[in-house]
SEPA-628708 format. One record per residue (C-alpha): residue in three letters; z, x, y. Coordinates in steps of 0.5 Angstrom, whole numbers, padded with zeros to 4 digits, always signed. Example, Ala and Ser with C-alpha at 12.3 -4.5 7.8 and 13.67 -1.06 7.14 Angstrom:
2
ALA+0016+0025-0009/SER+0014+0027-0002/
***
This chain:
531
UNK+0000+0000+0000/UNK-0002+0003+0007/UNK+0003+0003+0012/UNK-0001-0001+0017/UNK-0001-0006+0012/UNK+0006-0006+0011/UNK+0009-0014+0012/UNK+0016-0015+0016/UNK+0023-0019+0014/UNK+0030-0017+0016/UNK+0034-0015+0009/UNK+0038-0021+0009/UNK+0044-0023+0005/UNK+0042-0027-0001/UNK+0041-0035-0001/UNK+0044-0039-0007/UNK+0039-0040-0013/UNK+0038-0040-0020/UNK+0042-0035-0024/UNK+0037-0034-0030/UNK+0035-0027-0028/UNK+0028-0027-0030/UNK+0027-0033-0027/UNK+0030-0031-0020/UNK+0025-0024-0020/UNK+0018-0028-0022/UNK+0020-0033-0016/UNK+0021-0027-0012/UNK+0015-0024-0014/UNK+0011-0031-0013/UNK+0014-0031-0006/UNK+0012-0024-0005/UNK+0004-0026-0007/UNK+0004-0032-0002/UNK+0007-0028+0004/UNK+0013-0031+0004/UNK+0018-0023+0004/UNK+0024-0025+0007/UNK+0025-0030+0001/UNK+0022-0025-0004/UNK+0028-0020-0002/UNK+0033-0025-0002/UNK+0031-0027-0009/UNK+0029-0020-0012/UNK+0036-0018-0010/UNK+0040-0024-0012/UNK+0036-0023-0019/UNK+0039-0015-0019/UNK+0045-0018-0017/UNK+0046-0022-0023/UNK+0043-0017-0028/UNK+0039-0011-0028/UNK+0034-0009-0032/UNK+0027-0007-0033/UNK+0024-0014-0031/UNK+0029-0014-0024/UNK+0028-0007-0022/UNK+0020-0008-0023/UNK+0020-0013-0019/UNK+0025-0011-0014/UNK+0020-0005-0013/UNK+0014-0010-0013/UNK+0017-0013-0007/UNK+0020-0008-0003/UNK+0014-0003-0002/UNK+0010-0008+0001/UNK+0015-0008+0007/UNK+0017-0006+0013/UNK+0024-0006+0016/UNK+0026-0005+0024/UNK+0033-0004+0022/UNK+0038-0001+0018/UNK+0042-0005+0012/UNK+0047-0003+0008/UNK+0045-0007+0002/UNK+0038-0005+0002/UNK+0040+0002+0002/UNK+0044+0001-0003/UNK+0039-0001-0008/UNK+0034+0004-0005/UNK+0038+0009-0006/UNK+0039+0007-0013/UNK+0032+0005-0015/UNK+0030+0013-0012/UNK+0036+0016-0017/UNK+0034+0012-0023/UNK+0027+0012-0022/UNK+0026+0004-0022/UNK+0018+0007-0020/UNK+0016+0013-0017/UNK+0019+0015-0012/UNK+0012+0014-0006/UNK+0013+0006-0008/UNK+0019+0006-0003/UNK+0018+0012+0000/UNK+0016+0009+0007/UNK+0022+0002+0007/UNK+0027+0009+0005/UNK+0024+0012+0012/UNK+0025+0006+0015/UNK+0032+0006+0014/UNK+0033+0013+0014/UNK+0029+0013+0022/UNK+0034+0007+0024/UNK+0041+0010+0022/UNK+0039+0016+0027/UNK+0035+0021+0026/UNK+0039+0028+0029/UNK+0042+0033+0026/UNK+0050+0030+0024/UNK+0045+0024+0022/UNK+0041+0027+0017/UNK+0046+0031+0014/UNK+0051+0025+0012/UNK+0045+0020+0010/UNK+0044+0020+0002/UNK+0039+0016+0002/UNK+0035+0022+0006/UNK+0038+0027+0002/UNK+0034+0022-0005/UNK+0028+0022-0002/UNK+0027+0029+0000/UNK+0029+0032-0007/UNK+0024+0028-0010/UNK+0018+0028-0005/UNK+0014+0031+0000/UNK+0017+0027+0006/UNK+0011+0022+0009/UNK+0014+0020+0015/UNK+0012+0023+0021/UNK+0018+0022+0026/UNK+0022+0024+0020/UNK+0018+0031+0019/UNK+0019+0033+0026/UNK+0027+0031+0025/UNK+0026+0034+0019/UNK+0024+0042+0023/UNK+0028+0041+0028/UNK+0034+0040+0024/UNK+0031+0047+0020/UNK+0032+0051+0026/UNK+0038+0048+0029/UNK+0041+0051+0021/UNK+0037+0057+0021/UNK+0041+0059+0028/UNK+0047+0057+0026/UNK+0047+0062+0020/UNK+0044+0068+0023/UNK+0051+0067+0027/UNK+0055+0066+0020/UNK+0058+0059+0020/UNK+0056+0056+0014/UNK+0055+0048+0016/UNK+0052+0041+0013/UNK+0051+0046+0006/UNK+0048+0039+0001/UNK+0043+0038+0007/UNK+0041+0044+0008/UNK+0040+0045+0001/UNK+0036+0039+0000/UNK+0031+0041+0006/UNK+0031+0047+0003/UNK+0028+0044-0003/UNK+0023+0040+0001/UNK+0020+0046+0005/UNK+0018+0049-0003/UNK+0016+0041-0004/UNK+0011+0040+0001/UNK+0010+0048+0001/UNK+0012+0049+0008/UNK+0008+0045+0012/UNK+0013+0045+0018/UNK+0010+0049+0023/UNK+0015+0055+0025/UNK+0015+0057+0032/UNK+0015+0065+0033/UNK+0022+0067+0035/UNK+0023+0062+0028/UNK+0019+0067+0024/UNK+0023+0073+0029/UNK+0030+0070+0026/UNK+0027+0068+0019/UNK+0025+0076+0019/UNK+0032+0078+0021/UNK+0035+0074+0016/UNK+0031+0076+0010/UNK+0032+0084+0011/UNK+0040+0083+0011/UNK+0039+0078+0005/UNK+0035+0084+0003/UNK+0040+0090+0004/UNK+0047+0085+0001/UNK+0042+0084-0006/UNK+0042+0093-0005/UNK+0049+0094-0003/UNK+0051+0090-0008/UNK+0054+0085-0003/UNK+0056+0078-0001/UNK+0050+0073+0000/UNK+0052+0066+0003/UNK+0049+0060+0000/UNK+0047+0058+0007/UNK+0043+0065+0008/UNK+0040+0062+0001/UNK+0038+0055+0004/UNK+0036+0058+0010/UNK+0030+0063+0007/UNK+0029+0058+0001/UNK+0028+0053+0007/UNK+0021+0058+0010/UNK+0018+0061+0005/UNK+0020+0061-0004/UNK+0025+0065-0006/UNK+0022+0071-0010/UNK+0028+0077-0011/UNK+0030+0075-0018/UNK+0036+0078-0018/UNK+0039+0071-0015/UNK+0039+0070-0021/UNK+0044+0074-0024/UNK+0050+0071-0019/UNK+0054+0066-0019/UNK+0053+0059-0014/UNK+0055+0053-0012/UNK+0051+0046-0016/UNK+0047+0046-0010/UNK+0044+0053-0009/UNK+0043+0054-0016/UNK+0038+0047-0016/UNK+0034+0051-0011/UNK+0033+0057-0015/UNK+0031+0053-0020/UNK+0026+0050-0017/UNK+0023+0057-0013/UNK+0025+0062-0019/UNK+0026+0060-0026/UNK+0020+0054-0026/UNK+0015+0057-0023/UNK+0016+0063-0027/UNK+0017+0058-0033/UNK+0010+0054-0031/UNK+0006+0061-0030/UNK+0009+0062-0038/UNK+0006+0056-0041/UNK+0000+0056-0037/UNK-0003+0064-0040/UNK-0002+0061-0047/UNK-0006+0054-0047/UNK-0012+0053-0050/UNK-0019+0054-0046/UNK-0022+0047-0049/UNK-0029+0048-0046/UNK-0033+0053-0042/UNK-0032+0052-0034/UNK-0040+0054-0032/UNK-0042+0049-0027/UNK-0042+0051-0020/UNK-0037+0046-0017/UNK-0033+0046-0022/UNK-0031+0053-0021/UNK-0031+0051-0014/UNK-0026+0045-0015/UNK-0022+0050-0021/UNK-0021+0055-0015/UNK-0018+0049-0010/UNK-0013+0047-0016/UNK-0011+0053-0018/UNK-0009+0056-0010/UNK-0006+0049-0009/UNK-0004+0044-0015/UNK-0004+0038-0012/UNK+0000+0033-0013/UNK+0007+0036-0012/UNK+0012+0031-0016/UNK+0019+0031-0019/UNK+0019+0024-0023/UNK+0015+0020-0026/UNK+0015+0012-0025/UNK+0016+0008-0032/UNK+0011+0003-0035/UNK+0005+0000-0032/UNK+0001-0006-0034/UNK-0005-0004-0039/UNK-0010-0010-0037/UNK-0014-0012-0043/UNK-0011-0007-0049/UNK-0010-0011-0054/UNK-0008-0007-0059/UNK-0004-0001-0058/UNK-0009+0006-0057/UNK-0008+0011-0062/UNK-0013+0017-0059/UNK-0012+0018-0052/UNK-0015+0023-0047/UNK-0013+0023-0040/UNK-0020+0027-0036/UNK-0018+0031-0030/UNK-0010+0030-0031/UNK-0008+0034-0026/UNK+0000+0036-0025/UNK+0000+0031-0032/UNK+0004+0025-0028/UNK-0002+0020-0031/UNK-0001+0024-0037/UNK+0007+0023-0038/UNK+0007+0016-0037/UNK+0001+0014-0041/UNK+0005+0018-0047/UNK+0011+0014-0045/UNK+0008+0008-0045/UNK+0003+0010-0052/UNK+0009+0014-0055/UNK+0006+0013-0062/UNK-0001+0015-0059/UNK-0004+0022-0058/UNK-0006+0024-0053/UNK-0010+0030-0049/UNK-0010+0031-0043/UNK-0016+0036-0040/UNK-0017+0039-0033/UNK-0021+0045-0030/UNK-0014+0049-0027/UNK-0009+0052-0031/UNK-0004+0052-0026/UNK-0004+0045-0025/UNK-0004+0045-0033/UNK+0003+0050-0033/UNK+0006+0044-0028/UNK+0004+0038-0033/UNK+0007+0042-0040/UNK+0013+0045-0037/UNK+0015+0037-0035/UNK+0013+0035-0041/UNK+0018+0038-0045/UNK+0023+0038-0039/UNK+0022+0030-0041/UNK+0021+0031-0048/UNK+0015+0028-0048/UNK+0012+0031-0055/UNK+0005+0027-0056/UNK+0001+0030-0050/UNK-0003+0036-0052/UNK-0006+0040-0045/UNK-0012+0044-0046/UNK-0017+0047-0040/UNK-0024+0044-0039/UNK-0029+0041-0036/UNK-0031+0034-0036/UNK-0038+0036-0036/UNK-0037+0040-0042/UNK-0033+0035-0046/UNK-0038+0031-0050/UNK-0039+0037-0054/UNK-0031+0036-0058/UNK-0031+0032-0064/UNK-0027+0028-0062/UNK-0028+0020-0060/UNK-0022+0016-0055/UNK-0019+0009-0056/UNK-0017+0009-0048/UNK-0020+0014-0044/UNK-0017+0015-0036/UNK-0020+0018-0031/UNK-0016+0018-0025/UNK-0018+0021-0018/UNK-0023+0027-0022/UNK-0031+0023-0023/UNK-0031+0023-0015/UNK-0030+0031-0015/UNK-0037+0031-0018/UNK-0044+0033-0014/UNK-0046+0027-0019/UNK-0040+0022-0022/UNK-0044+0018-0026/UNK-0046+0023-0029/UNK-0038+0025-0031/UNK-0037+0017-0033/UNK-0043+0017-0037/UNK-0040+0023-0041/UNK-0034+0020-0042/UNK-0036+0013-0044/UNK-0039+0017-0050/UNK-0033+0019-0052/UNK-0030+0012-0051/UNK-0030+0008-0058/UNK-0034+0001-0058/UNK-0029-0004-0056/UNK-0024+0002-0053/UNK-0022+0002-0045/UNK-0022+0006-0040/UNK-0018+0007-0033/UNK-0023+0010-0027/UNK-0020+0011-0020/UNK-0026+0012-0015/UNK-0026+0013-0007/UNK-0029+0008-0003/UNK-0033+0010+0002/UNK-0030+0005+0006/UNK-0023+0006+0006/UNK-0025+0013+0008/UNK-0027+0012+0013/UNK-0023+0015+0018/UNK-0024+0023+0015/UNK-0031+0024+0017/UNK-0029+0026+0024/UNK-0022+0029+0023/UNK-0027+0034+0017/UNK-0031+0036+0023/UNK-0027+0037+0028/UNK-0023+0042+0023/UNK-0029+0046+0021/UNK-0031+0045+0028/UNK-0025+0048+0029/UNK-0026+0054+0025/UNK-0019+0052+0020/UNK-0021+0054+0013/UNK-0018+0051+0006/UNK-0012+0056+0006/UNK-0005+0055+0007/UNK-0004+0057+0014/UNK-0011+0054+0016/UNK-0009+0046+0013/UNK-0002+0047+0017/UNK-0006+0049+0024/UNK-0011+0044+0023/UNK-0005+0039+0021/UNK-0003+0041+0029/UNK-0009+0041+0031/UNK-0010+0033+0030/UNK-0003+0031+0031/UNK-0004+0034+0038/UNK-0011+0031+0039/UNK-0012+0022+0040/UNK-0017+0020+0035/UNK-0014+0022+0029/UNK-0008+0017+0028/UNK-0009+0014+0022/UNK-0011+0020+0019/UNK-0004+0024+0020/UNK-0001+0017+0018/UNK-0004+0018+0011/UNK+0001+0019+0005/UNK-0003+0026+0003/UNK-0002+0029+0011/UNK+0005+0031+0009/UNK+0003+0037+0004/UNK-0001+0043+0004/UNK-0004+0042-0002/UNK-0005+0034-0001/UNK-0008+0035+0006/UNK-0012+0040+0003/UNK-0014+0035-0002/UNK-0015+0029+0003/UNK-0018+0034+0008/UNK-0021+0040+0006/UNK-0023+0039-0001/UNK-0028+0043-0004/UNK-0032+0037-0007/UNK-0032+0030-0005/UNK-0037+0024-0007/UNK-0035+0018-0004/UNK-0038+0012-0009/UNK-0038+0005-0006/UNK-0036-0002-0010/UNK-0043-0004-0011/UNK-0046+0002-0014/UNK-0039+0001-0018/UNK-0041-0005-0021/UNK-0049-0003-0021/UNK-0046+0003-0026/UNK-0042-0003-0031/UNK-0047-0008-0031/UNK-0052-0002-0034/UNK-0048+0000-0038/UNK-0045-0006-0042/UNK-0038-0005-0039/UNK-0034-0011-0038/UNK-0029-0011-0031/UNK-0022-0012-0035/UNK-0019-0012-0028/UNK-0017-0008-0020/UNK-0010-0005-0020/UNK-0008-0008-0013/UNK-0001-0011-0009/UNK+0000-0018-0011/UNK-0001-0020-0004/UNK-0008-0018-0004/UNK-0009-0021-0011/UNK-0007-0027-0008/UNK-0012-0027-0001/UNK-0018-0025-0006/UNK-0017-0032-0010/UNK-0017-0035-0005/UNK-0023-0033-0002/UNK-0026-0033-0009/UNK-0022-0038-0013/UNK-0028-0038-0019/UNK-0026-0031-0020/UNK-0020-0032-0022/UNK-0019-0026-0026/UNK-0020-0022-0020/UNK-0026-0018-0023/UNK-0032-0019-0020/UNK-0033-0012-0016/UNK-0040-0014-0012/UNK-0034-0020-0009/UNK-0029-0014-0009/UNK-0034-0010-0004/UNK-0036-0016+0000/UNK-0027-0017+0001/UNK-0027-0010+0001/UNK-0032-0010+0008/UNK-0027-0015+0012/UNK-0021-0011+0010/UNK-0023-0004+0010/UNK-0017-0002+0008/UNK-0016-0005+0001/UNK-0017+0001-0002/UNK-0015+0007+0001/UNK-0011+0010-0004/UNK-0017+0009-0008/UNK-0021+0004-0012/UNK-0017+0002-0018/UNK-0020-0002-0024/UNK-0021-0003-0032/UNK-0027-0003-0036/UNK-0028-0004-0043/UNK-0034-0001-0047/UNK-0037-0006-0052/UNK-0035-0007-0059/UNK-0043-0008-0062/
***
């Protein structure tokens, strides 16, 4: 759900109503659909109140992050806080409502330190608000000085914001005399690790807070719960992720030209950056549980992670072109002991030469790093048993529309595709009028994401129409589009003899008066005929 789509309610208290829990979170979801958030809050959080389970939590999060709040709540906080920490979805589903109270509990540095529900978020994400992130670096620097002085201060906080910074891989922009400070602080961390003397966890925080620890003899002391968090994350994983990444097996060449092109970007900066998976979703018309599964393009292995879980008697191969991003996927698939995932490299051009056919085939977010991505779907769908289903995630020339000219302004610029070229270029459109729904994106707020979103190596933009061209050449049959209940209910309601929501030329036609409907990407579900 784009931010400017978001819809507005106060988080009110909840009204009487039934006390069958499931009954209260359908009402809530039917009520959500209908536009009527302000009653589909109260019946979510009634539904929590008398039970929680898989059902209410679900529809709590299908509820809430399609909202936008002006004021702080201590109920919705609380439950926000909960769901983050207990991953009732992936924590981006409630990421900007979290923000929306964060923001309107104060924003200084006393404010920041003393609020759970920001130190929640920002160990599980990259922050995506952009007042945040501005109080966020003026917080880093305020806990920089008072380090350099000695006095040790806000210390969860301030190793949460550290553990942010390696998140969204030190995006903030830092001032001179910052890199001056940072410098200075390093060379004393430097002489004490030489001499054999005191390091505070403050001097730890402060340097894990502009750049990734790299001394390993960090590791040979004795912290504190928080600062041993942050040495995990910047020492212990990275190097656990470089292990697993050498000893994976290389499936198929890597010979074409963008490939490697795209290879290159993913291995300098594998994108996303997640710390959580989400739980189940909804597998539109999978009659039968599938026992071969291949996840084309599995990137850091979210996707790949919870189709196992969903699938947890399936195999599952789960391919991409960059080993670096394969090291990120196997080291939190045994992290989560996810044991029916095999990573292997390779190229999904290359993929029809294995002996191997799928009965769910996913394919989110990769065909459109193509030069041609049909000739990829094409590849896959031969890979695809009769009767087998695929998941495709597509971006729409329409939704995108708004990055043509932020993508010229920065070549213009001359900004290039690396760390210090994304985040010059990330200030460079902050500063200039006419690039506000660009830096209002989910992806702007990390280097490897914006670099993703902003600097891509490869991106073949592929409208609705050519989509549903391709299925009907095909023989696929459309099984459904994953979107928010709300716009499901305002396609209906357009097309109402379309009610299964599955007619892409219509999508394309809802799609040209709501240009918005697919910015994250185009979503939807395809079966291969049986015959």
């Amino acid at each position: 759900m784009n931010r400017k789509n978001r819809r507005t309610a106060k988080a009110d208290s909840p009204v009487a109503s039934p006390s069958n829990p499931i009954a209260l979170a359908r009402t809530a979801l039917a009520l959500s659909a209908q536009g009527d958030h302000a009653g589909a809050l109260r019946a979510a959080v009634h539904a929590l109140t008398v039970e929680e389970n898989a059902f209410t939590r679900a529809s709590f999060v299908a509820v809430v992050r399609v909202m936008q709040f002006y004021e702080d709540n201590a109920v919705l906080r609380d439950l926000l806080l909960r769901a983050l920490s207990r991953q009732w979805g992936r924590p981006e589903d409630l990421a900007a409502q979290a923000a929306d109270l964060i923001r309107a509990a104060g924003t200084g540095l006393e404010a920041l330190a003393h609020d759970e529900l920001l130190h929640a978020l920002i160990c599980l994400m990259p922050n995506q608000d952009p007042v945040l992130e501005a109080a966020l670096m003026t917080a880093r620097r305020e806990l920089l000085a008072c380090t350099l002085v000695g006095k040790e201060t806000h210390a969860q906080f301030h190793a949460a914001l550290a553990r942010q910074c390696f998140l969204n891989e030190y995006v903030f922009t830092t001032s001179d005399e910052e890199a001056r400070d940072v410098e200075t602080l390093r060379k004393q961390v430097t002489a004490a690790l030489d001499a054999g003397k005191e390091v505070t966890p403050a001097q730890i925080a402060a340097l894990a807070s502009y750049a990734p620890l790299t001394d390993a003899r960090l590791l040979e002391r004795t912290w504190p719960v928080a600062t041993e968090a942050i040495l995990t994350q910047q020492l212990r994983e990275p190097a656990q992720e470089q292990h697993l990444a050498v000893a994976l097996r290389q499936l198929t060449p890597i010979s074409d030209y963008i490939s490697r092109a795209v290879q290159q970007q993913y291995e300098e900066n594998p994108y996303p950056r997640w710390v959580v998976a989400g739980p189940a979703w909804r597998v539109h018309g999978a009659a039968n549980a599938p026992d071969d599964i291949l996840i084309a393009g599995c990137g850091t292995g979210r996707n790949a992670i919870e189709t196992a879980q969903v699938f947890a008697g399936a195999r599952v191969l789960a391919v991409d072109l960059s080993r670096a991003s394969l090291g990120h996927a196997a080291r939190k698939s045994a992290e989560m002991k996810i044991a029916n995932v095999e990573y292997a490299q390779a190229d999904l051009l290359a993929l029809g030469q294995i002996d191997r056919r799928f009965d769910l085939i996913e394919a989110m977010g990769v065909l459109h790093h193509l030069a041609d991505p049909f000739a990829g779907w094409r590849v896959l769908l031969s890979l695809l048993k009769p009767g087998g289903v695929m998941r495709i995630g597509l971006y729409s020339p329409v939704a995108r529309r708004d990055l043509g000219a932020a993508r010229a302004e920065l070549k213009a610029q001359g900004f290039a595709p690396t760390p210090d070229g994304v985040r010059g270029g990330r200030r460079h459109l902050m500063q200039m009028p006419g690039f506000g729904e660009v830096v209002q994106r989910p992806d702007f707020f990390s280097v490897s994401s914006c670099r993703d979103l902003l600097f891509h190596a490869q991106e073949t933009l592929v409208p609705l129409a050519d989509i549903a061209a391709f299925t009907r050449e095909n023989g696929l049959t459309v099984l459904g589009v994953d979107l928010d209940a709300p716009v499901l209910l305002a396609y209906r309601k357009r097309f109402p003899r379309d009610p299964g929501a599955t007619d892409l030329d219509n999508w394309a036609a809802f799609e040209a008066d709501n240009p918005s409907t697919f910015d994250g990407m185009v979503q939807f579900w395809v079966q291969k005929s049986s015959g």
